[in-house]
C-alpha positions as CSV (number, residue, x, y, z in Angstrom):
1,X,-1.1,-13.9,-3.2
2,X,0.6,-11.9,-0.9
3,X,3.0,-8.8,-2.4
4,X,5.5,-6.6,-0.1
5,X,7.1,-3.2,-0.8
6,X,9.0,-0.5,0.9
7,X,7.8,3.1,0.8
8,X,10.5,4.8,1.2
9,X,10.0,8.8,2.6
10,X,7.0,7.9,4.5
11,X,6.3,10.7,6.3
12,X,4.1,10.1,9.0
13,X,2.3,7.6,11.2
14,X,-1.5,8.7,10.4
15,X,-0.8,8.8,6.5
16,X,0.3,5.3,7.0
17,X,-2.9,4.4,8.5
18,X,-5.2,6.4,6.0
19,X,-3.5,4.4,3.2
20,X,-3.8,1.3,5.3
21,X,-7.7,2.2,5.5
22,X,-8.2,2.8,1.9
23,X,-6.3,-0.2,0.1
24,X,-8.2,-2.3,2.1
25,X,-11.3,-1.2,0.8
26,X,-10.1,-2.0,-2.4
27,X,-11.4,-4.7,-4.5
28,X,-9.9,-8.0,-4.4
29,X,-8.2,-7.2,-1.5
30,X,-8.0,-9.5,1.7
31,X,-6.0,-7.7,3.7
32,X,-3.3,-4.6,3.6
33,X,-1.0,-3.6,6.4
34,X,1.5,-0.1,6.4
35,X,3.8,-0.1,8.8
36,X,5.1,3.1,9.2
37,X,8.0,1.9,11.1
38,X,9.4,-0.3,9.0
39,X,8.4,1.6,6.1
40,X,6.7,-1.5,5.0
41,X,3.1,-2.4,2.7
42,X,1.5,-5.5,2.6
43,X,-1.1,-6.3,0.0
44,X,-2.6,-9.5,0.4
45,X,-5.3,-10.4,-2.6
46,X,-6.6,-12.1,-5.5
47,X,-3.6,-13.3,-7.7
48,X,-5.8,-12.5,-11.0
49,X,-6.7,-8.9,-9.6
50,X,-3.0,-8.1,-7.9
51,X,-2.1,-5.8,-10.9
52,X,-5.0,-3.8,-10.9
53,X,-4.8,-3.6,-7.1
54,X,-1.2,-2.4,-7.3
55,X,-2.3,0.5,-9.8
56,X,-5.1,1.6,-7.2
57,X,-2.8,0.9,-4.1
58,X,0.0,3.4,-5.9
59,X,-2.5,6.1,-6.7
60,X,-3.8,6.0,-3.1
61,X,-0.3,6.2,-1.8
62,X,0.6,9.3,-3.9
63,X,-2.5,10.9,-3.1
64,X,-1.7,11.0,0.6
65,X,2.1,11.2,-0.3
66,X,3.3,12.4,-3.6
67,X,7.0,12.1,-2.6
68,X,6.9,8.3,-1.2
69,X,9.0,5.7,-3.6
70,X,7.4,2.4,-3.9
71,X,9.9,-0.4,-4.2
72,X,9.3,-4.1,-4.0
73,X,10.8,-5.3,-1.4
């Protein structure tokens, strides 16, 4: 199951690689792409994990950002 969103506020280009880095270390997850670009995440994972995944992916995000908005895109 693959999910997209738009982080909106994303600040800066090695942020987007650090949370790259770490929601792809999370469980279920296949793969995970930031593009800091296009403002753009990519979680790509077990359909029967994806929520959990999303909780952890958000927390990540907010860790390294706390001002980013995370909309589905």
């Amino acid at each position: 199951m693959k999910k997209k969103f738009t982080l909106k506020g994303l600040g800066c280009a090695s942020c987007a690689a650090k949370m790259e880095t770490a929601i792809c270390k999370l469980d279920g997850v296949k793969q995970a792409t930031v593009n800091y670009m296009t403002t753009k995440l990519i979680v790509e994972g077990e359909e029967d994990q994806m929520p959990a995944i999303l909780r952890e992916a958000e927390k990540i995000i907010k860790k390294i950002e706390p001002d980013v908005i995370i909309k589905k895109a």
